[in-house]
C-alpha positions as CSV (number, residue, x, y, z in Angstrom):
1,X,-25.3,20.0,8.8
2,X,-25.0,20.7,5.4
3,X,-25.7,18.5,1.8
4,X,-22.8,18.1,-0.5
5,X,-22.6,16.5,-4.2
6,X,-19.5,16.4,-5.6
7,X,-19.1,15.5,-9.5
8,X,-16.1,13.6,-10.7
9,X,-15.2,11.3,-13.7
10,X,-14.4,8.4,-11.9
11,X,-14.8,7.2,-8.2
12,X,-13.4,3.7,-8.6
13,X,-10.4,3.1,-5.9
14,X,-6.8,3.4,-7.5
15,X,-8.4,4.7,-11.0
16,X,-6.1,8.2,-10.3
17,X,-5.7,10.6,-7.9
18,X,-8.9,12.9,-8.6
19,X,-10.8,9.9,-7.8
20,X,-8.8,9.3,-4.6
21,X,-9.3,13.3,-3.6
22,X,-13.2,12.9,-4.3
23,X,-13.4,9.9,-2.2
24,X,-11.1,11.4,0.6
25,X,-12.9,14.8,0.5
26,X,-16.8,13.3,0.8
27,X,-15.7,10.9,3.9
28,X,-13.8,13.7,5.2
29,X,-17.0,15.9,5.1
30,X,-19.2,13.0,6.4
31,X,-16.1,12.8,9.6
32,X,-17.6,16.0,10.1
33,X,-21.3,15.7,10.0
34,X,-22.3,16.3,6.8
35,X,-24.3,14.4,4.0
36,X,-22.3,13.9,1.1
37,X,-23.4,12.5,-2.5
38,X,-20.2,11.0,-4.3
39,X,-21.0,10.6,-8.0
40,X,-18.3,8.9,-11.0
41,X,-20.2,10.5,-13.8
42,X,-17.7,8.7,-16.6
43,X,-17.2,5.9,-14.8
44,X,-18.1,2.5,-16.9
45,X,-18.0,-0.2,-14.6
46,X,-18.7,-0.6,-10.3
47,X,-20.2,1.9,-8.2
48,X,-20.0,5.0,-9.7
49,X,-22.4,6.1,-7.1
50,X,-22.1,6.7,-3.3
51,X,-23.3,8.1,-0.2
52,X,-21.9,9.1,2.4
53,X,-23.8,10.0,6.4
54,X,-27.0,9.6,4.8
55,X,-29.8,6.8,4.4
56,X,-30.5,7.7,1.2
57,X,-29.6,4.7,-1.7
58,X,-29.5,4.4,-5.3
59,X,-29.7,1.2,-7.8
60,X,-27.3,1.8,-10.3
61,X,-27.1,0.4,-14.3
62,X,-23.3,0.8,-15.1
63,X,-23.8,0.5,-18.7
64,X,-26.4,3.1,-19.2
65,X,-26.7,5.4,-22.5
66,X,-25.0,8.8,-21.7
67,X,-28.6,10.5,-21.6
68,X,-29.8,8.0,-19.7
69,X,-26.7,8.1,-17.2
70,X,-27.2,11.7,-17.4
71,X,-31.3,11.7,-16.7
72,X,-29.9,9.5,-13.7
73,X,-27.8,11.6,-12.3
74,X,-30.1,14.2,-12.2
75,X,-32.8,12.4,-10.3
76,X,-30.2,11.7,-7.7
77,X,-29.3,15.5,-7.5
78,X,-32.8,16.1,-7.4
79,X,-34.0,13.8,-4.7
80,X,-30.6,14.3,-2.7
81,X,-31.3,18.3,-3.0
82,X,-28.0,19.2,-2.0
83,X,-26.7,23.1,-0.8
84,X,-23.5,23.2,-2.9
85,X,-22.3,20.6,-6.0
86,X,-18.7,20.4,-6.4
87,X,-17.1,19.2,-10.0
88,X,-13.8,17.9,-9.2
89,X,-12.5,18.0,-13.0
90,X,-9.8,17.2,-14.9
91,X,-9.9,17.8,-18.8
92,X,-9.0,14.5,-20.2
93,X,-11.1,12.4,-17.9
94,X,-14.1,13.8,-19.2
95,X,-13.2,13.7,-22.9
96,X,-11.2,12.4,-25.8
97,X,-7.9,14.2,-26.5
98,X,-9.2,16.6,-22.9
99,X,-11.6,18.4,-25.1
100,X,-15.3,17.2,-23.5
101,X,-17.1,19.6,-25.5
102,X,-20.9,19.4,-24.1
103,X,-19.6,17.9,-20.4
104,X,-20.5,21.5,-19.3
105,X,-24.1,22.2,-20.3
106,X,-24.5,18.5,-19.3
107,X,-23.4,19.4,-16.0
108,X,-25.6,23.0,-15.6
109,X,-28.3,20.6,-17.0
110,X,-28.2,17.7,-14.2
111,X,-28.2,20.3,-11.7
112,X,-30.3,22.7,-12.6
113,X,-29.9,25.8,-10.5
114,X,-27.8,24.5,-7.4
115,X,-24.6,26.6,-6.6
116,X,-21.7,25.1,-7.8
117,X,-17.9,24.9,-7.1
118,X,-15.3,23.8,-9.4
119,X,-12.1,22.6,-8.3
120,X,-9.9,22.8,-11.6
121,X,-6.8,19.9,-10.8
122,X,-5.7,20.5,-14.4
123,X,-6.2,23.5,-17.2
124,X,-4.9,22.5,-20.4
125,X,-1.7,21.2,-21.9
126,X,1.5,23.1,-22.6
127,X,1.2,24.7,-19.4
128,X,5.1,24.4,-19.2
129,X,6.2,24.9,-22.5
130,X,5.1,23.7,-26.2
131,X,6.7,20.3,-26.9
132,X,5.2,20.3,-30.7
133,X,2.9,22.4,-33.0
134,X,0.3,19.4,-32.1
135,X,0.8,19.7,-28.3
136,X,0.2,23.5,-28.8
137,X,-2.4,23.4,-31.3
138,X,-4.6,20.7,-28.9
139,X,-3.5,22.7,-25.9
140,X,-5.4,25.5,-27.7
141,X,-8.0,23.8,-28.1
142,X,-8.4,22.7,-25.0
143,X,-8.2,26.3,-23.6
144,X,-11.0,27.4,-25.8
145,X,-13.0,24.6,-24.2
146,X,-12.4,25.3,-21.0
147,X,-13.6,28.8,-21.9
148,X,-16.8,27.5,-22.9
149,X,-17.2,25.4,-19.9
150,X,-16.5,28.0,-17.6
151,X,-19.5,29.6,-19.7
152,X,-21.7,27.0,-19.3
153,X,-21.7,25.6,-15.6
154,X,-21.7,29.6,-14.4
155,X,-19.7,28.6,-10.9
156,X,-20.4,30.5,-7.9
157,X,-16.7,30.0,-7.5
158,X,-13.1,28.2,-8.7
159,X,-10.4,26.7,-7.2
160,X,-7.0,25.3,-8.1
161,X,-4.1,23.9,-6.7
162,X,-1.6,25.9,-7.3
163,X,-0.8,30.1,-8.2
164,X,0.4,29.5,-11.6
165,X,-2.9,28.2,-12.2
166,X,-4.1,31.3,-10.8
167,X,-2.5,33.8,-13.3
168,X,-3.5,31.2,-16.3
169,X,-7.2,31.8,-15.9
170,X,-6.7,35.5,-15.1
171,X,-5.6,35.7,-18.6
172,X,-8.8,34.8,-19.9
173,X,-11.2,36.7,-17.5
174,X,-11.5,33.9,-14.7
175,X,-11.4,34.5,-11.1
176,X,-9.6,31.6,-9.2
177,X,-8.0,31.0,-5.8
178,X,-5.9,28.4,-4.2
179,X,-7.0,25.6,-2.1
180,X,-3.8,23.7,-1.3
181,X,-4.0,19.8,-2.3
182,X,-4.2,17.7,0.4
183,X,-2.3,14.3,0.3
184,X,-3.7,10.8,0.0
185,X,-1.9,8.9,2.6
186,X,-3.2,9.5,5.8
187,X,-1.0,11.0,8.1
188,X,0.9,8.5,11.0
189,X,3.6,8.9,13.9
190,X,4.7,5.8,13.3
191,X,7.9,5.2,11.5
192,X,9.1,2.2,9.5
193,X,11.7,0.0,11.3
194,X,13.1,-1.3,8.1
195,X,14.3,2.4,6.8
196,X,14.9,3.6,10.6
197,X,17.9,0.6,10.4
198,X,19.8,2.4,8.2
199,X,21.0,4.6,10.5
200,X,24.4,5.4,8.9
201,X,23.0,6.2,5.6
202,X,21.3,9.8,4.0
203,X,17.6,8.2,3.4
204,X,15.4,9.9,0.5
205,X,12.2,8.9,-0.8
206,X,10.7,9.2,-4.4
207,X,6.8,8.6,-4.3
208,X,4.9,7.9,-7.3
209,X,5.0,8.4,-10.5
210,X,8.0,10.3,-12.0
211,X,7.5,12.8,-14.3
212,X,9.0,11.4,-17.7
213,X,10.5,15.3,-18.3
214,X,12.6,14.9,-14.9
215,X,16.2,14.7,-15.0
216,X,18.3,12.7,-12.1
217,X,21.8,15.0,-13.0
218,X,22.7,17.4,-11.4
219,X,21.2,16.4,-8.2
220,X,22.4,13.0,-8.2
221,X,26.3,14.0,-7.6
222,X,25.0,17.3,-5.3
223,X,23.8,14.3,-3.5
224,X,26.8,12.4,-3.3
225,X,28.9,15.3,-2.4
226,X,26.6,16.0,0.5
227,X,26.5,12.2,1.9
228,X,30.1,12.3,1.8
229,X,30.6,15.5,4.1
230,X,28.8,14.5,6.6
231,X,30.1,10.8,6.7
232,X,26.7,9.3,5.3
233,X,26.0,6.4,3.1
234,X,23.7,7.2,0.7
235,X,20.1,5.7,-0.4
236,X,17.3,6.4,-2.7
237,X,13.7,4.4,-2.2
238,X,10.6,4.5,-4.8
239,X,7.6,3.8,-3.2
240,X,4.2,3.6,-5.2
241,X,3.9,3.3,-9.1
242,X,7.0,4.9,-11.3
243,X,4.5,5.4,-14.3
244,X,5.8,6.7,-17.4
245,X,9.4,7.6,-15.5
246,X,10.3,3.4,-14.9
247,X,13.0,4.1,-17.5
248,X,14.5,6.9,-15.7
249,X,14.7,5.1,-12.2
250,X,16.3,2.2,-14.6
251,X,19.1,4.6,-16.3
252,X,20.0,5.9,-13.1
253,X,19.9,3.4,-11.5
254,X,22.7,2.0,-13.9
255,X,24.5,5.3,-13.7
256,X,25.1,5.5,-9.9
257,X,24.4,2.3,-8.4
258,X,28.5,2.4,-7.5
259,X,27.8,5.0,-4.9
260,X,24.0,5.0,-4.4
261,X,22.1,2.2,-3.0
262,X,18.5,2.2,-4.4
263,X,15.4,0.2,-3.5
264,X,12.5,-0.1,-5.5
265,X,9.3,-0.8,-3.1
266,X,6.5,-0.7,-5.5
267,X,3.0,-0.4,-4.0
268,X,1.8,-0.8,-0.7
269,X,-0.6,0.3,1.4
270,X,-1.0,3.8,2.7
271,X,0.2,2.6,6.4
272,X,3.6,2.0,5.4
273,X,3.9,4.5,2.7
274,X,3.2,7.0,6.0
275,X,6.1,5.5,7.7
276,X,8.4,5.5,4.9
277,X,7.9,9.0,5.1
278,X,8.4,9.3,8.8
279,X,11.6,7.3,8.5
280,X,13.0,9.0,5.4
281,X,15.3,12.3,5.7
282,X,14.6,14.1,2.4
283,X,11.4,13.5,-0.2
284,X,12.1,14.0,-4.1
285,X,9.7,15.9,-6.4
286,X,9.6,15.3,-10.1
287,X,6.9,17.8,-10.8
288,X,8.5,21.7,-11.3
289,X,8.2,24.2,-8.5
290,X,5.3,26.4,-10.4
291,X,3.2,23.8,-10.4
292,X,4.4,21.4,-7.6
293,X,1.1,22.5,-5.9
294,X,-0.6,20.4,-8.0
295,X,1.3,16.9,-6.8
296,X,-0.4,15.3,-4.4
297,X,2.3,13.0,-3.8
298,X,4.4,16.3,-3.2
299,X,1.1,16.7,-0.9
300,X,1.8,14.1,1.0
301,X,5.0,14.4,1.6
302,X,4.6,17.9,3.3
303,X,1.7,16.8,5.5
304,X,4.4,14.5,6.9
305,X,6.8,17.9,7.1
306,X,9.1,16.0,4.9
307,X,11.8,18.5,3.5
308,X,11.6,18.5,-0.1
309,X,14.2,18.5,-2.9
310,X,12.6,20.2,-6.1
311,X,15.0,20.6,-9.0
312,X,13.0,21.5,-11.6
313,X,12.4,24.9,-11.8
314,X,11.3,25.9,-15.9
315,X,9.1,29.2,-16.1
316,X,5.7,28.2,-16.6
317,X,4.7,29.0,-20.1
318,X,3.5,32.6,-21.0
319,X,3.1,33.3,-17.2
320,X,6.7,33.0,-16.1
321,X,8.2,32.3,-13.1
322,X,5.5,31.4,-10.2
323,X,6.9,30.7,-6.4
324,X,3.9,28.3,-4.8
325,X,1.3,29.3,-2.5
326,X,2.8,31.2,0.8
327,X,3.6,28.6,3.3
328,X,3.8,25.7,1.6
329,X,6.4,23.3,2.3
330,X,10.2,22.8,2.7
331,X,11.4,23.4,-0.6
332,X,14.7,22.8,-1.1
333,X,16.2,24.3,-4.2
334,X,19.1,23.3,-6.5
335,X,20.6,26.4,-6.3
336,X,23.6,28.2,-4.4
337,X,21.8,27.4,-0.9
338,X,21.3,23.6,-1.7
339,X,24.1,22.7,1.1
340,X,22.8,24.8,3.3
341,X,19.2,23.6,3.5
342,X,20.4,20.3,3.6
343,X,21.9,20.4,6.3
344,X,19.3,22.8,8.2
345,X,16.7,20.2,8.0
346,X,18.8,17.0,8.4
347,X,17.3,15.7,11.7
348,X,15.0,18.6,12.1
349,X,12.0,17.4,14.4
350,X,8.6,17.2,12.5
351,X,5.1,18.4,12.7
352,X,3.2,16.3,10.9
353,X,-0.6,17.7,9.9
354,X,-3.3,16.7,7.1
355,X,-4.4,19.2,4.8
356,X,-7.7,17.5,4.5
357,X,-10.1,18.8,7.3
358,X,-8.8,22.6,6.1
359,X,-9.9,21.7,2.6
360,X,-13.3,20.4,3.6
361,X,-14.5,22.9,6.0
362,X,-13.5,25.8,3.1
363,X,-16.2,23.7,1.1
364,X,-18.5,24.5,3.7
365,X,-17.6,27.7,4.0
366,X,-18.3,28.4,0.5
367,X,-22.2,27.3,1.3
368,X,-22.3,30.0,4.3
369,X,-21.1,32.7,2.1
């Protein structure tokens, strides 16, 4: 049995999706046996503090002084004396404008000499290309921080999500890996009755938010073409929160509603989001195929060995062109073999597997090591 801490901005359930990985991860770990201490070190309200397999407790002030929410956590680290502490981090959750300039010699300095592993979800901005001299300018900036807290919280070792990621931090004298997201909507057999009706029709499933730089044309009328060659209606479902991309679902959901029905589902819980996926033919990524190892609702998706539809496919900024990690998924591309693929996995029989127990015995391989 092993003693993890894992270090995150927020804990708080539905806050983002770090916060649901962290949560996830440290039960995950406890399923397995092991103590786990699960700490929101931004967080401002609730329990920023939990543990998980263990009898150990803590009374919590939520609206402690930084030093003193720091002097906290380190008597928590301290009297929890755990093997490994793993930072969960994403830029702008610890910081205004993602530049949290002390967050890392506040880290090194909570605790003290234990190993640590950081799991990078997100570098910097103008990863996928320079929208303005002030997007590029702070996305400098935010490099050069993440330089310095590299330099400061000396990790034993980093992950990310995704390769592109990979060849990023190589550029500036880091040595990363991969360690493939895992989704957040645990994995079922069970398929929704509702979407199963539609038997007639082409079902695909948009989950989340959509990425407000994702463009509905050309895949829209690939779509309908398709549909109509194999004698299919054709329909489109969100499930979850649009975010910034409600505006696109609206436009184009003007543009085609002729020849596409859409439903918008909104949020639910995670059991029927699983079945949705069960029930659905095809998924639909927003997020571009460098970096769609980074989308956990791309995650999900593939857990539930949902074939994919990815039509974004920009070079990543000053690293070019980056295929994800071996194995993962089935991509479909909007290319010259779109038809094909569709076709291939159109009532293809699924294997459905979570990512998560993978993910959280590498953790604990990292503390054998």
């Amino acid at each position: 049995m092993a003693r993890i801490a894992i270090l995150t901005a927020d804990i708080a359930i539905a806050s983002d999706g770090v916060a649901d990985y962290s949560r996830l991860l440290a039960a995950e770990l406890a399923r397995q046996g092991h103590e786990v201490l699960l700490i929101g070190l931004m967080q401002s309200s609730g329990q920023w503090v939990r543990y998980f397999n263990t009898d150990h407790q803590a009374e919590l002030n939520p609206q402690q002084h930084w030093q003193e929410r720091l002097e906290r956590v380190r008597q928590l680290i301290t009297d929890f004396n755990p093997g490994l502490v793993s930072l969960q981090y994403v830029c702008f959750s610890f910081g205004r404008y993602g530049l949290p300039i002390h967050i890392g010699r506040d880290i090194r300095q909570v605790i003290g000499d234990k190993p640590l592993e950081l799991m990078a979800h997100e570098l910097w901005t103008c990863i996928s290309r320079p929208a303005d001299m002030k997007t590029y300018l702070l996305g400098t900036l935010q490099q050069l921080n993440f330089r310095e807290l590299l330099r400061q919280i000396r990790p034993q070792c980093v992950h990310v999500s995704n390769p592109a990621y990979v060849r990023l931090l190589e550029r500036i004298g880091c040595r990363a890996s991969v360690l493939p997201l895992f989704g957040n909507i645990p994995v079922t057999d069970v398929k929704d009755s509702w979407l199963s009706s539609f038997t007639d029709h082409l079902r695909l499933m948009i989950f989340g938010s959509i990425h407000p730089e994702w463009s509905p044309s050309p895949l829209m009328e690939k779509l309908v073409e398709f549909a109509d060659s194999i004698n299919r209606k054709l329909m489109i479902i969100s499930a979850g929160s649009q975010g910034r991309g409600k505006e696109i679902w609206r436009n184009m959901v003007d543009q085609y509603q002729t020849r596409i029905a859409f439903h918008e589902l909104g949020r639910m819980d995670a059991g029927r989001v699983s079945a949705l996926m069960n029930a659905a033919d095809y998924g639909i990524a927003t997020s571009p195929m460098s970096l769609i190892g980074k989308s956990g609702t791309a995650a999900a998706m593939l857990e539930h060995d949902m074939p994919v539809i990815v039509t974004r496919d920009e070079p990543c900024y000053s690293v070019g062109r980056v295929e994800p990690a071996e194995g993962y998924g089935r991509f479909i591309r909007l290319d010259d073999s779109f038809e094909m693929q569709m076709r291939k996995y159109l009532g293809q029989s699924r294997e459905m597997q979570s990512r998560l127990p993978l993910v959280a015995k590498e953790i604990i391989n990292i503390l054998m090591k």
